[in-house]
C-alpha angles and dihedrals in degrees: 000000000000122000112201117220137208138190116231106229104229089188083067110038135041138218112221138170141198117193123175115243128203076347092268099084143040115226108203122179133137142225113255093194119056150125138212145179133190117210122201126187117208091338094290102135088192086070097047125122134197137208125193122180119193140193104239089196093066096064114133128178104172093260109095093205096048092046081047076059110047090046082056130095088260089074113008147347123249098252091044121144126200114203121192116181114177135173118230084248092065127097096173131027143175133270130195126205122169097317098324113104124188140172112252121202124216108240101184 
């Protein structure tokens, strides 16, 4: 039994969102700073997993005082780490942030 394992290269992908917000408006904005692996046991890709950490504190949505906010305790310390692990059979999973948790959908 092997499991093959790749690094995700952060330099040529990217790690985006979009939340609703007050139901009316879609907030969209991305992590600049993150990390990933794939793991692959015995070349069966139905079986892969993959892990993504990301810096909390690199989250950037375009608006310099909601970004102010999001980097604040209200959210998130400045040492926080999200942490995401999902398995190629899933199409949601859960994220954890502070001690919000909420369920995240693959979009692509």
């Amino acid at each position: 039994m092997s499991t093959e394992r790749w690094e995700i290269d952060s330099s040529h992908s990217s790690l985006q969102f979009s939340v609703r917000h007050l139901v009316i408006a879609k907030v969209r904005g991305a992590f600049a700073r993150w990390s990933g692996t794939v793991e692959v046991p015995d070349g069966d890709f139905s079986k892969a997993t993959v892990t993504v950490t990301i810096d909390a504190s690199s989250i950037e949505t375009g608006v310099a005082d909601r970004d102010g906010h999001l980097k604040s305790p209200d959210f998130s310390t400045s040492r926080s780490i999200l942490n995401c692990v999902s398995s190629a059979s899933a199409s949601s999973h859960d994220l954890a942030m502070r001690s919000m948790s909420s369920a995240i959908c693959s979009c692509g």
